[in-house]
C-alpha positions as CSV (number, residue, x, y, z in Angstrom):
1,X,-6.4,-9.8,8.7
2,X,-6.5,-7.8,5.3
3,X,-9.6,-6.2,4.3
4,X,-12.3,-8.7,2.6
5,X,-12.4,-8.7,-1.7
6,X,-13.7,-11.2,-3.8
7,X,-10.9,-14.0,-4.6
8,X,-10.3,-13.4,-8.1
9,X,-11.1,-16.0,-10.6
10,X,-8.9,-17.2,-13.7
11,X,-11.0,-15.7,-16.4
12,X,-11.5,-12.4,-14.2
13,X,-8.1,-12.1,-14.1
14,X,-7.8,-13.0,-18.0
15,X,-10.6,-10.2,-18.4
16,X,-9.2,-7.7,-16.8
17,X,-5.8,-7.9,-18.2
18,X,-7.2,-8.5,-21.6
19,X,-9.1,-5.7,-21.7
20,X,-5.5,-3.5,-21.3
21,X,-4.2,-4.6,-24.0
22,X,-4.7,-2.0,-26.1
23,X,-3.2,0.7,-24.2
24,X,0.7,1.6,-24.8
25,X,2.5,-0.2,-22.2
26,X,-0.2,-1.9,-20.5
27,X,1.7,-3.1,-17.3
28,X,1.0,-0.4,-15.3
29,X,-2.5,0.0,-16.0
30,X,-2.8,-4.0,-15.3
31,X,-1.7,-3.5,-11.9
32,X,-3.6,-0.7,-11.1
33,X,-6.6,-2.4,-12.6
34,X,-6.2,-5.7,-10.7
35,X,-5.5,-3.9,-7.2
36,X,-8.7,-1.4,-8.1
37,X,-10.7,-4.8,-8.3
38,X,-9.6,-7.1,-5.7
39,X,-6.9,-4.8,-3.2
40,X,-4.0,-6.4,-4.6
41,X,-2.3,-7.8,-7.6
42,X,-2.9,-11.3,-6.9
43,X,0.5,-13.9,-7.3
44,X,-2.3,-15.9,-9.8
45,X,-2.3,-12.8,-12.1
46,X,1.7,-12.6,-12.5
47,X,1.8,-15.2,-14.8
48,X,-1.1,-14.3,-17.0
49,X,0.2,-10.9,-17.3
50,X,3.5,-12.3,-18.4
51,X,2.1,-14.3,-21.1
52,X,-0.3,-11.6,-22.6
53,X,2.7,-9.1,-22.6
54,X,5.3,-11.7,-23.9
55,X,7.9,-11.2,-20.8
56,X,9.2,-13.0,-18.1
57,X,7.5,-13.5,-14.9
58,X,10.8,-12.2,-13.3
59,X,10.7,-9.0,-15.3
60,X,6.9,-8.6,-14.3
61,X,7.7,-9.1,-10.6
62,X,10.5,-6.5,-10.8
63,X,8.5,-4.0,-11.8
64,X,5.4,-4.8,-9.4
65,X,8.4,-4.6,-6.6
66,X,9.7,-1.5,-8.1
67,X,6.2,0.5,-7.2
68,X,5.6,0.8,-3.4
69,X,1.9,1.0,-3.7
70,X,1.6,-1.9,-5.0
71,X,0.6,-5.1,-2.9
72,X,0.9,-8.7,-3.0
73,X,-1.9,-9.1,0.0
74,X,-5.1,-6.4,0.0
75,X,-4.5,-4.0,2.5
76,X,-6.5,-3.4,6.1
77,X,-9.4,-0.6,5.5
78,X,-7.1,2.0,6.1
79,X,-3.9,2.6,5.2
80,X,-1.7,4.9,7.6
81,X,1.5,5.9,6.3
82,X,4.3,7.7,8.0
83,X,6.8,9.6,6.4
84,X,10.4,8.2,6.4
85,X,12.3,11.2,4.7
86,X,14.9,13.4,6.3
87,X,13.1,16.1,7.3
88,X,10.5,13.9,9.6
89,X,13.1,11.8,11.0
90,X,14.9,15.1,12.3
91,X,11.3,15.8,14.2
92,X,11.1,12.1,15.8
93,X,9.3,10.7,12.7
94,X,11.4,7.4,13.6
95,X,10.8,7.0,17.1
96,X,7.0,7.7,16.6
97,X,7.0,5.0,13.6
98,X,8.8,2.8,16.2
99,X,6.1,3.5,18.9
100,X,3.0,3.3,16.5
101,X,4.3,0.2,15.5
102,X,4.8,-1.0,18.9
103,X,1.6,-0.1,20.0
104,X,0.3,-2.0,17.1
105,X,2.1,-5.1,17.0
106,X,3.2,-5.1,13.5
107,X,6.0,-4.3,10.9
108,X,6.0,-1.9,8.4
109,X,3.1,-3.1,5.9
110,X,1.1,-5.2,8.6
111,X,-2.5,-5.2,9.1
112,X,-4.1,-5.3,12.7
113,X,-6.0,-8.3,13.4
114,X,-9.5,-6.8,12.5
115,X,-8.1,-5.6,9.2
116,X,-8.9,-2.0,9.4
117,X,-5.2,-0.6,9.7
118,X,-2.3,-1.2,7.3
119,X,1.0,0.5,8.7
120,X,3.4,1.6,5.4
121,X,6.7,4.1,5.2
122,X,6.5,6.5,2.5
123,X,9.3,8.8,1.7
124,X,8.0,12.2,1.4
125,X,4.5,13.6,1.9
126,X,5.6,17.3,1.1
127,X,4.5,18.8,4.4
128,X,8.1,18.8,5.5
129,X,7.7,22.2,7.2
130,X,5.2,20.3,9.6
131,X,7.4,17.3,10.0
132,X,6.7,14.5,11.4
133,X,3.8,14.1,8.8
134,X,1.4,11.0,8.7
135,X,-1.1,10.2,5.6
136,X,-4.1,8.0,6.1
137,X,-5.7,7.8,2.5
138,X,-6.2,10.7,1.2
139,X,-5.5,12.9,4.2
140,X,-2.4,14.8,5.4
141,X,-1.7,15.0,9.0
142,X,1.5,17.3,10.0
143,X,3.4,17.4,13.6
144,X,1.8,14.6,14.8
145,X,2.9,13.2,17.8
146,X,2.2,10.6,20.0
147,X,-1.2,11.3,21.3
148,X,-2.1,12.9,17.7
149,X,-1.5,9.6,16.5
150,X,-3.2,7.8,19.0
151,X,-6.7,9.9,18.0
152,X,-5.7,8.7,14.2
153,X,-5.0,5.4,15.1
154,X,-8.8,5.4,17.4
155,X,-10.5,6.9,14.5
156,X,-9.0,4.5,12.2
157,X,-10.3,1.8,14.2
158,X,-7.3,0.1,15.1
């Protein structure tokens, strides 16, 4: 279950994407505007946002899809994200994905049931040196392992 944000009205979403318009290309700013406010871009806002910019909804889409962080759905409370690149795979970064994943019962970008974990890949935290590496929102976590992950996981609330 994703974490809890107001369902976003038309003429919130108007507002909000409205109030962008000023800004040399707007669509990013949009985006990060709408997932600020409601923990996603909402599928109600794509077609708004293609009208005010004078593009298709197709061309809006491709560039939400484009961007990683973006989301379609809000995400659980916290978002724990494992790195995917070369240098963590080498230290088991794949197997402990698989595990934590597992353990969880999801796929990469599901929520547990009480909405406080989000699982994502990302592709690179810099801490290759202390490989396999873990982020959970702002923090950097290096050579975790199994039971390392199990304490993020516990603190996380998962």
């Amino acid at each position: 279950m994703p974490r809890d944000f107001p369902q976003p009205t038309a003429d919130e979403i108007e507002t909000l994407i409205h109030s962008q318009l000023h800004l040399e290309g707007p669509l990013l700013p949009i985006f990060h505007l709408l997932q600020e406010s409601f923990g996603h871009v909402p599928e109600t806002a794509i077609q708004p946002i293609a009208d005010a910019l004078n593009i298709t909804r197709a061309e809006v889409h491709g560039v939400m899809s484009f961007y990683h962080d973006f989301r379609n759905v809000p995400a659980g409370r916290h978002v724990v994200k494992i790195c995917r690149a070369e240098a963590c795979q080498s230290m088991g970064a794949n197997a402990l994905a698989e595990e934590t994943l597992a353990k969880l019962g999801l796929a990469w970008h599901g929520t547990t049931a009480n909405g406080n974990v989000t699982v994502e890949p990302v592709y690179c935290l810099g801490l290759c040196a202390c490989a396999p590496a873990v982020m959970v929102g702002e923090t950097v976590h290096g050579r975790v392992d199994g039971a390392k992950m199990d304490a993020i996981l516990k603190e996380a609330g998962a």
